[in-house]
ZAFI-162995 format. One record per residue (C-alpha): x, y, z; residue in one letter. Coordinates in steps of 0.05 Angstrom, whole numbers, plus 5000, padded with zeros to 4 digits. Last residue first. Layout:
XYZA
...
END
This chain:
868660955070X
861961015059X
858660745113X
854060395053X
860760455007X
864459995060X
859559505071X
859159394997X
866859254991X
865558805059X
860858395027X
853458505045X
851858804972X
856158754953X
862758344942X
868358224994X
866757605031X
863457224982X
866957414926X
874357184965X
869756484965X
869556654885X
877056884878X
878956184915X
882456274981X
889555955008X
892656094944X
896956524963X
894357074910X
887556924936X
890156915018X
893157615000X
886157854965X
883157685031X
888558035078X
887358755027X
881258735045X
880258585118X
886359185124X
880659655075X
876559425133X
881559725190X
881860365154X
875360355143X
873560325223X
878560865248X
874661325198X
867861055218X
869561225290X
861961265310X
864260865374X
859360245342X
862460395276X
868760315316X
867859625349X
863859345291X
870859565258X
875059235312X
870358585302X
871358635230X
879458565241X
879958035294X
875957585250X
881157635191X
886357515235X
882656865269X
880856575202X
888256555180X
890456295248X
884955815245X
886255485182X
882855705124X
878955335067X
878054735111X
871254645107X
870354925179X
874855435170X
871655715112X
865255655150X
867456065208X
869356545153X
862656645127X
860556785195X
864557345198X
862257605139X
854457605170X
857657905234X
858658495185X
852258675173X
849458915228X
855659435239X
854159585167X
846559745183X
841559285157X
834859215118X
830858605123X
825358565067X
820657965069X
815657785013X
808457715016X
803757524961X
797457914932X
791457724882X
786258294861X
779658384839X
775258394782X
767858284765X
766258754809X
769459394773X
775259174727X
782159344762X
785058554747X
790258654801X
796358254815X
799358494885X
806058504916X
805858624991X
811558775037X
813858545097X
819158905139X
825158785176X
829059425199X
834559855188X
831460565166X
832860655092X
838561185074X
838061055004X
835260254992X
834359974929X
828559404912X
828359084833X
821158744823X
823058234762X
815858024721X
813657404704X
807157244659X
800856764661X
794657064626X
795457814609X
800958274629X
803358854669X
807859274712X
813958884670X
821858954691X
818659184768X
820959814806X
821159814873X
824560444922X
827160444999X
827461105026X
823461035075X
820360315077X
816959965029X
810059605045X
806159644987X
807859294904X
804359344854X
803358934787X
797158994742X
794158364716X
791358534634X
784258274620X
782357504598X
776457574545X
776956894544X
782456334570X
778056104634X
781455794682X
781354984695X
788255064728X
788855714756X
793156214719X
799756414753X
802757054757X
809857094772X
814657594806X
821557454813X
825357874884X
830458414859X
835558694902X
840459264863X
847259544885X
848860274917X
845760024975X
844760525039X
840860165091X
843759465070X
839258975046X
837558245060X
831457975019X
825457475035X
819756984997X
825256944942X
822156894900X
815557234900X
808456924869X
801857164859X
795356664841X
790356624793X
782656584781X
778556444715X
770556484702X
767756584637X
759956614641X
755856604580X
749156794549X
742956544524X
735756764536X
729256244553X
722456404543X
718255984592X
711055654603X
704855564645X
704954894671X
700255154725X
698155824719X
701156424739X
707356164738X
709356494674X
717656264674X
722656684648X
729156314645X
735856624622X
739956114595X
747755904615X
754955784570X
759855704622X
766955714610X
772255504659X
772755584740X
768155184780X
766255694847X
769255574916X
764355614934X
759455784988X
764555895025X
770456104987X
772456374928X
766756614912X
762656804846X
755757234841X
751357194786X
747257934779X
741557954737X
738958684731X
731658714705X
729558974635X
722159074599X
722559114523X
718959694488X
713659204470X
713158964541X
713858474588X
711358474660X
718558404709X
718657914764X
725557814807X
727158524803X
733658784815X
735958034809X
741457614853X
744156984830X
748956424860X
755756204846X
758955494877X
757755074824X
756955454753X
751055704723X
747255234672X
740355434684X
737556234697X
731256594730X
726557024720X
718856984742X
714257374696X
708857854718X
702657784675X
702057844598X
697058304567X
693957914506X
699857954451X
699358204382X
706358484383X
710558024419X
712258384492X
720858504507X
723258174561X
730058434583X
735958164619X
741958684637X
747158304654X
752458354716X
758157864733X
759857914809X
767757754833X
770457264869X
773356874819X
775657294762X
769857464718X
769057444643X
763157614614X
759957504549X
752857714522X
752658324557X
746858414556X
741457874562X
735957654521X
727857454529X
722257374483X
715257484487X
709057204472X
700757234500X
695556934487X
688057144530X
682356604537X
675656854555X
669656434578X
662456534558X
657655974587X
652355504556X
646655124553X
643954574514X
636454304487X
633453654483X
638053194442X
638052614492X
644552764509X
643153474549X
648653924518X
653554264556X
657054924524X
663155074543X
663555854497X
668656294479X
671656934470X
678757054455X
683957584469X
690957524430X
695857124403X
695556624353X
700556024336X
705656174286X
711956264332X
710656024379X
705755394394X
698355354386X
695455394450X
692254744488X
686354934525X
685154404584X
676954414613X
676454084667X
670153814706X
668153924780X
667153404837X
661053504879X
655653304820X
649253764819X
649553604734X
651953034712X
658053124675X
661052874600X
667052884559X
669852754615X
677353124647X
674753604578X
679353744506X
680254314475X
685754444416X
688555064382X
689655364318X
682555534306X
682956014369X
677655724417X
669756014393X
665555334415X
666654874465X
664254224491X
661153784547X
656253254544X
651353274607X
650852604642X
643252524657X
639452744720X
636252074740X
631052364784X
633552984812X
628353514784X
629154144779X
627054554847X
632755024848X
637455004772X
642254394781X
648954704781X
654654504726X
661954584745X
667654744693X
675254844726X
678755234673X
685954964652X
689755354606X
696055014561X
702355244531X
704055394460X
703256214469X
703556364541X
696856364575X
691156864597X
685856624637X
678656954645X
673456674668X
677056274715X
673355824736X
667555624681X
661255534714X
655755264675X
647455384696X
641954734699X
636254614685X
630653954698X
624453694672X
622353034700X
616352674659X
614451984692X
610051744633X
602251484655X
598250894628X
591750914608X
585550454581X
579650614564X
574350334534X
566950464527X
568550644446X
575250554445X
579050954482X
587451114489X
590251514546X
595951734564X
597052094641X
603552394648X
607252484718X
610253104730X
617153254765X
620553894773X
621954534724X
618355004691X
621455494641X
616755224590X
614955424512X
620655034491X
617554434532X
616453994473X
614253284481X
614652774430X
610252204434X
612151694378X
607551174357X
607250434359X
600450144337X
599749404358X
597448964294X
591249054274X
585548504254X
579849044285X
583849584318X
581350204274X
584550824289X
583651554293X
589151984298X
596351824283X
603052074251X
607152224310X
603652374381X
603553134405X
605753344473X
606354064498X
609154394552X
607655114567X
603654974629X
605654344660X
602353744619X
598953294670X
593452964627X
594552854554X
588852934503X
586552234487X
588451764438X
584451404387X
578950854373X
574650644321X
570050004323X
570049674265X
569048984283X
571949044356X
577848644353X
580947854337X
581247774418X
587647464445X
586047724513X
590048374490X
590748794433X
596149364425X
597150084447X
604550244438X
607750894454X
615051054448X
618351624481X
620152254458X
624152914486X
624253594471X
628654174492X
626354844532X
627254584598X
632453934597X
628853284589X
628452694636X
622852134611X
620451554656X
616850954646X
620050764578X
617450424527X
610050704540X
603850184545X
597250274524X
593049644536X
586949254485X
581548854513X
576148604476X
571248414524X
571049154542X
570649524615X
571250224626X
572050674678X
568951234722X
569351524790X
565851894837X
563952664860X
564253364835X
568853684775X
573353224742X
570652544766X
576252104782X
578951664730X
579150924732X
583650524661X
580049964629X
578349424652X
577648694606X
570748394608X
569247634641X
566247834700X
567047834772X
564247544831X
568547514889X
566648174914X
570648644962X
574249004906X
581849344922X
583449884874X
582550604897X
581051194850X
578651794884X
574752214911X
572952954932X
565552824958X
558753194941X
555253405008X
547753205028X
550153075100X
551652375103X
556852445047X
556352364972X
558751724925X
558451634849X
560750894814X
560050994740X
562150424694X
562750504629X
560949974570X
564749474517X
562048914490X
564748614424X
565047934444X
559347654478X
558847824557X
560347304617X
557547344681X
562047074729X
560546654790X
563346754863X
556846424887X
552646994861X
550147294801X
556847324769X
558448084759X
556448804737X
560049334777X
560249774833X
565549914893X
563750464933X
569950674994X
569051025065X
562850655095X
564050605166X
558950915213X
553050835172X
555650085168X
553749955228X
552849265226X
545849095241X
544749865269X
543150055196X
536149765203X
534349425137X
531249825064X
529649535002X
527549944947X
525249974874X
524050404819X
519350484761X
520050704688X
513751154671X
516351804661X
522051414610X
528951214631X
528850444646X
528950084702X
531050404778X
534749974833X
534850224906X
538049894970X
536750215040X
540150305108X
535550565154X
537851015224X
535151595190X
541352095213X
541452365149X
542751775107X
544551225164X
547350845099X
544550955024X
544650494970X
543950574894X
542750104834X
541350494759X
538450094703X
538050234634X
544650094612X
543449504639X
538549314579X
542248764538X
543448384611X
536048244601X
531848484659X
527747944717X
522148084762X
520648814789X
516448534842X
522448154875X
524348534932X
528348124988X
528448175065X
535448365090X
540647785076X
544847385124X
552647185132X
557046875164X
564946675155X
569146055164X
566645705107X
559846045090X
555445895163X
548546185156X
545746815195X
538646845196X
534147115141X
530747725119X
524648085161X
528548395221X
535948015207X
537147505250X
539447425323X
542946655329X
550646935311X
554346425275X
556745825310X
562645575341X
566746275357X
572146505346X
575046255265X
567646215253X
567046975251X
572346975205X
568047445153X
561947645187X
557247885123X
551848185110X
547048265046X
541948825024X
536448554973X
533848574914X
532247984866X
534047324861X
535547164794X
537547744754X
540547974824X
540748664848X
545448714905X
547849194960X
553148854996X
555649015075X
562148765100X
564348635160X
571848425182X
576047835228X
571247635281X
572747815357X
566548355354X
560947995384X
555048255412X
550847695379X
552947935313X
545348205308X
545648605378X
551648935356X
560248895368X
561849035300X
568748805269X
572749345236X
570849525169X
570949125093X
569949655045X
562249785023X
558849364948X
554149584906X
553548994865X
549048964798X
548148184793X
548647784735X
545747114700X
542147324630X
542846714596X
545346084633X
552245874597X
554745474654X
549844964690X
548145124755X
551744644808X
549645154870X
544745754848X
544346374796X
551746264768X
554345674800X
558645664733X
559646244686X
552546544667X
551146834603X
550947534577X
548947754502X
547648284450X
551948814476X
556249214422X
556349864456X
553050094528X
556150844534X
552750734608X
552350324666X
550150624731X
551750534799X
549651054858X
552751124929X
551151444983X
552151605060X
558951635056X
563251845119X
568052365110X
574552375162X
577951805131X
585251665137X
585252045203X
589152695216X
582753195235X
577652715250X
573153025311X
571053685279X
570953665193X
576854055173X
580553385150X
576053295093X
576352585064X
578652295003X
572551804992X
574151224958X
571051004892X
572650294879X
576649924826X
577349194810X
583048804815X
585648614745X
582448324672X
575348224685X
573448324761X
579748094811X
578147984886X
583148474942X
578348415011X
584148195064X
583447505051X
577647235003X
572447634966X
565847674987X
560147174967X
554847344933X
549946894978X
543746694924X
537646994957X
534346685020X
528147085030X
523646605002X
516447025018X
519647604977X
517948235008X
510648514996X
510649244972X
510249974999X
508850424956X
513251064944X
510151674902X
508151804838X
514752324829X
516851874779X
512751364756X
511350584793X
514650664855X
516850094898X
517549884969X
520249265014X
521249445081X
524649735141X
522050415165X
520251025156X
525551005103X
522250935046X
519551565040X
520551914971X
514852414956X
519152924946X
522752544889X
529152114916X
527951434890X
527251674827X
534152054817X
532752834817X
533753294754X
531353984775X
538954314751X
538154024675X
540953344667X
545153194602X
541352854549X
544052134512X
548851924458X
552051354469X
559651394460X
564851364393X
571251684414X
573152164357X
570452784395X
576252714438X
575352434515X
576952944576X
584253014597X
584853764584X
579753814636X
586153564687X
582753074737X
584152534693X
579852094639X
572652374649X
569051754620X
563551904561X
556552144597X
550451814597X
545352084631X
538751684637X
531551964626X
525352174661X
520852594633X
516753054676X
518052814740X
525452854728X
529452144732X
536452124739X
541351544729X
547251694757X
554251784716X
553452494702X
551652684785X
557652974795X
559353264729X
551653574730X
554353984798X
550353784854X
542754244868X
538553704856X
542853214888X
542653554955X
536253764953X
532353134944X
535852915009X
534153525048X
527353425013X
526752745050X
528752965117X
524253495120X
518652945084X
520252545140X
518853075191X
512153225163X
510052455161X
509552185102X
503051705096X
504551005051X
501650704994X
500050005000X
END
């Protein structure tokens, strides 16, 4: 009978009515609707990705049908809806006519659809099925943080874009236990909740150490429409299932280990051919509004006239009201974990919407993870969520085809392009769709400014096909973006979908070249240090080696890179070695260039301005010859003078090779900048004779080094000159000389100069002789004053009134030349005597006579007698008394030579100057 609404109920009821009538056509495009003036089913073509760039091309082929206008209602929500005053079986024959309650079943024990095993994961078609799942709102009080903070409170199913169905039949068990396969028109419509925590209620016997429930809204071909629980693992606890039953259905019944019981069951709207789903809608709703029902509804048809139908149960059996968080809907096996199988060439969309307790759409989306064991026999296609307002959509096609990309990701530098294969191909070794046409969809995810655009394709036929292999190239020269974006491909046919999504990671990067600016000696090499920075926020995924190289070097030279190639980010730098053409044809100058690192894959470069300056010069020294005498300091002037064309050259170290042992080098300035006038610095190689020599004598041909050490391995000019080095010494013979103070004869000592051994023979200057240390009245003269190499000279000493006395003089060699001479120097003796000092030497001449023989003591005794009488009398100034007795000595000596007692040459030696007595005699003078 019809039933009275109550004035709260209808509040309740237009609450409902409201919040669908007033939801966004995109959320409620995959319900059917029914307006009271001409009911009618949406049927939208899938919504591929949550981008509206995503949506399906005009070339997918779908079922036409009339978008809802903003008064559309489904059926079982009109304003007259009020099934929910309590539980029951009710119908309504036209929209807007009114609910009616209807006798239940009298066999309420439908066909158990059973749930899926383990943890709730079943597969329908081709893979795990997919459910709409609620994404939550963490703003609502009392959840903030939790997985799910919205509760659902309903769900609608529809099937629509319906193509190619002309048949469904039964797998086996399909309908009831040991059916026979092949049954026509054997499927359920299952609206089925997530599996939630174990529910401690009056109808589980207040038991809650099970494993999960699970509630099932079901239309079977077969059976009906009913609501169906289930206890999974209860019979793992406890021994038996739980004795309270449902109000009006059945009681529970043991299924393996779990339980499970159905609501009462509505059968007035008999049996539909599976060729007409796309007609039907099945909802459920859960504690809607607070009304404490929980309620199945399944509409036929899409004309004013196409009635609906309802069952509704308490929602305190399991409490699902409390726990619904994911929808999954689809067309399956009418029970018994059956499949309904569909003649080739089907294909359809499945719409699965969900809203919240309080009237609200829902964000959602895609989850996979069924909770029915039924399935079906139909490949899936790919689940998008809705665009704009609540649910999901996918496909499903008993041909089954799958888009697949070559490569899962793709790393492109900004403002290059990269490609990647795409291959959609058949699947389920199907022969096609009969004509069917099919083609891409518009590419979801594609940063602003990127583009993607598939090679040489557009609208395809699959029937008989091979897999089609394209090219997706994607350009991001109108993109500075950079990060990581994933793709979403899609291909359709007809119902069909199927995706797969590309990894795209877009990255930059800036060059460093350290130094930017090195200048280099002509023919030697610059290094630059080359780093490369990821740009902030590019992607890291795979960053490719970068390959390195130049552009703008002087043609003449050569670049080469540490690696040819660098990722970008990396901690250890690249190099980059210039090699300069050498002197003295390779170029000079200042050059601009480019490192320029180019991503691999062809997709774009970058690059960084460098400068290379060349520079020449050449180096000499002045004097080119010198010849020092050990000891001394050799000076040159070294200059540098600039080759015209040069870069500016930096400060140049100088320095020479090939200098003797034992010398060293002082410079006026150690660095000196060449220039085109010629830039000079005093070189200075110092000799010794002693520590810390003594320094090689000889000839030494040595180079002037200037080294630029301004870089490493930066070059030299080199200048060549020579160092003669020689050294001598000073001789006197003999080393001492016995003179009277007045000598009217000559003393001469022999002077030689002697060269070194290992001396030098060029550019030898003249020695000068000297000689210091005279007394008064004492003169030198030497034979030669001068004389190059080795040479002897005579140094002749007379004495005029010379003080008696013993003194040393010095004879020097000198080579006068300003530091790089010097002088050598001996010593001789010079003992000057008075005659009374010199006679005792006579005397002892005659000792010696006697001695040897020469005289016999009477003969050396006179002659003795008479010098000591003159010592005697020079001593007594008597030099008078004194002569006369010498010129006595005299005449006695020449006696003992006329004898021959003395020789005339021992007579010599005691008379003749210039200490004989005839020469002691003029020095008194007698």
């Amino acid at each position: 009978m019809e039933m009275e609404v109550s004035s709260s109920r209808r509040l309740l009821l237009a609450l409902m009515a409201i919040f669908l009538l007033f939801a966004p056509v995109s959320a409620l495009g995959a319900t059917q609707v029914r307006s009271s003036a001409a009911p009618h089913v949406t049927t939208p073509s899938p919504v591929l990705s949550r981008d509206s760039s995503s949506a399906p091309s005009s070339s997918i082929a779908t079922t036409s049908g009339t978008a809802s206008s903003s008064n559309d209602a489904p059926a079982y929500l009109a304003a007259t809806l009020d099934p929910t005053s309590q539980a029951g079986c009710y119908e309504e024959q036209a929209a807007g006519a009114g609910w009616h309650q209807v006798p239940c079943s009298s066999d309420p024990r439908p066909t158990p659809d059973m749930p899926a095993s383990g943890a709730g994961v079943a597969t329908v078609g081709s893979g795990t099925d997919f459910v709409a799942k609620d994404n939550g709102d963490p703003f609502l009080p009392g959840c903030p943080g939790s997985s799910y903070c919205t509760i659902i409170g309903t769900a609608t199913g529809t099937i629509t874009d319906v193509q190619g169905l002309t048949s469904e039949a039964g797998g086996a068990n399909c309908g009831s236990m040991g059916a026979s396969p092949g049954t026509p028109d054997c499927y359920d419509l299952q609206l089925n909740s997530n599996l939630f925590a174990p529910q401690s209620t009056s109808f589980t016997d207040n038991q809650n150490g099970y494993s999960h429930s699970e509630v099932q809204f079901v239309y079977s071909n077969s059976a009906g429409l009913y609501i169906q629980y289930w206890l999974l693992g209860y019979l793992n606890t406890y021994s038996s299932c739980p004795g309270t039953g449902i109000p009006g259905g059945t009681g529970w019944d043991p299924s393996g280990s779990d339980c499970v019981a159905s609501s009462m069951t509505n059968t007035d709207m008999g049996s539909t051919p599976a060729t007409s789903i796309g007609e039907l809608s099945l909802s459920a709703q859960a504690n809607f509004m607070g009304s404490g029902l929980d309620g199945v509804f399944f509409c036929i048809g899409t004309g004013p006239t196409a009635p609906c139908y309802s069952v509704t149960a308490p929602d305190s059996i399991l409490n699902l009201g409390s726990n619904w968080h994911q929808s999954e809907f689809n067309v399956v096996g009418d029970g018994y974990s059956s499949e309904a199988i569909f003649n080739a060439g089907t294909s359809f969309v499945v719409n699965d919407v969900i809203g919240d307790q309080f009237g609200d759409a829902t964000t959602d989306s895609c989850g996979s993870g069924g909770t029915t064991a039924e399935t079906n026999n139909l490949f899936l296609g790919n689940c998008n969520a809705v665009t704009s307002g609540s649910g999901i959509s996918f496909g499903e096609a008993s041909v089954g085809f799958n888009i697949s990309a070559t490569a899962s990701d793709v790393v492109v530098l900004t403002g290059g392009t990269a490609s990647v294969n795409i291959e959609v191909g058949l699947t389920g070794g199907s022969a096609g769709l009969g004509g069917a046409c099919c083609g891409f969809l518009p590419i979801g995810g594609l940063p602003g400014g990127v583009t993607g655009k598939y090679s040489g394709v557009g609208v395809f036929g699959l029937t008989g096909s091979p897999p089609i292999t394209t090219t997706l190239t994607i350009d991001t020269s109108g993109c500075s973006c950079v990060g990581d974006y994933t793709l979403l491909l899609g291909f359709a046919d007809g119902g069909a979908v199927q995706q797969t999504s590309v990894n795209l990671h877009i990255y930059d990067f800036t060059i460093q070249v350290t130094p930017l600016h090195e200048t280099v000696l002509r023919g030697s090499q610059a290094i630059y240090a080359i780093g490369l920075t990821l740009v902030s926020g590019s992607s890291g995924f795979e960053t490719p080696k970068v390959a390195l190289s130049t552009s703008g070097l002087p043609s003449d030279s050569s670049a080469s890179f540490l690696y040819s190639t660098i990722t970008p980010g990396s901690f250890a730098p690249d190099y980059l070695y210039v090699s300069t053409a050498g002197p003295s044809s390779g170029s000079l100058g200042d050059f601009t260039f480019k490192v320029i690192g180019t991503d691999p894959s062809g997709g774009g470069s970058h690059s960084v301005t460098g400068h290379l300056g060349i520079y020449d010069f050449s180096v000499s020294a002045s004097p080119g010859d010198v010849t020092v005498l050990r000891g001394g300091s050799a000076p040159y002037t070294v200059t540098l003078t600039l080759t015209p064309g040069s870069s500016t050259p930096p400060a140049i170290h100088l320095g020479a090779t090939g200098l003797p042992a034992g010398s060293s080098l002082t410079l006026s300035s150690p660095t000196v900048i060449p220039t085109l006038a010629g830039a000079t610095s005093t070189m200075t190689i110092n000799t010794y004779t002693g520590a810390p020599g003594p320094t090689h004598l000889g000839d030494f041909p040595f180079l002037v080094v200037a080294t630029d050490t301004a870089v490493v391995g930066g070059g030299t000019r080199q200048g060549a000159a020579n160092l003669h080095v020689y050294d001598y010494a000073v001789t006197a013979t003999p080393g001492s000389l016995t003179m009277l103070t007045t000598s009217s004869g000559a003393n001469t000592y022999t002077v030689t100069i002697n060269l070194f051994a290992g001396s030098t023979t060029v550019g030898l200057p003249k020695i000068a002789l000297s000689v210091a240390g005279l007394p008064s009245g004492a003169i030198g003269a030497f034979s030669t004053t001068s004389g190059t190499g080795g040479f002897t000279s005579s140094l002749t000493i007379t004495t005029a009134s010379t003080p008696a006395g013993t003194y040393v003089l010095t004879v020097a060699g000198t080579d006068g030349r300003s530091q790089v001479g010097g002088a050598r120097t001996v010593s001789p003796t010079l003992i000057v005597l008075t005659p009374a000092a010199a006679i005792p030497l006579v005397a002892s001449t005659i000792s010696g006579f006697q001695s040897s023989g020469a005289l016999n003591s009477g003969q050396a005794n006179s002659l003795t007698v008479k010098l000591n009488h003159a010592v005697s009398d020079l001593n007594s100034d008597k030099e008078n008394v004194a002569c006369n007795v010498l010129n006595a000595f005299v005449n006695e000596v020449n006696s003992l030579v006329a004898t021959g007692v003395l020789t005339t040459a021992q007579a010599n030696q005691l008379l003749s100057p210039p200490l004989g007595v005839e020469g002691i005699m003029a020095a008194i003078p007698c």
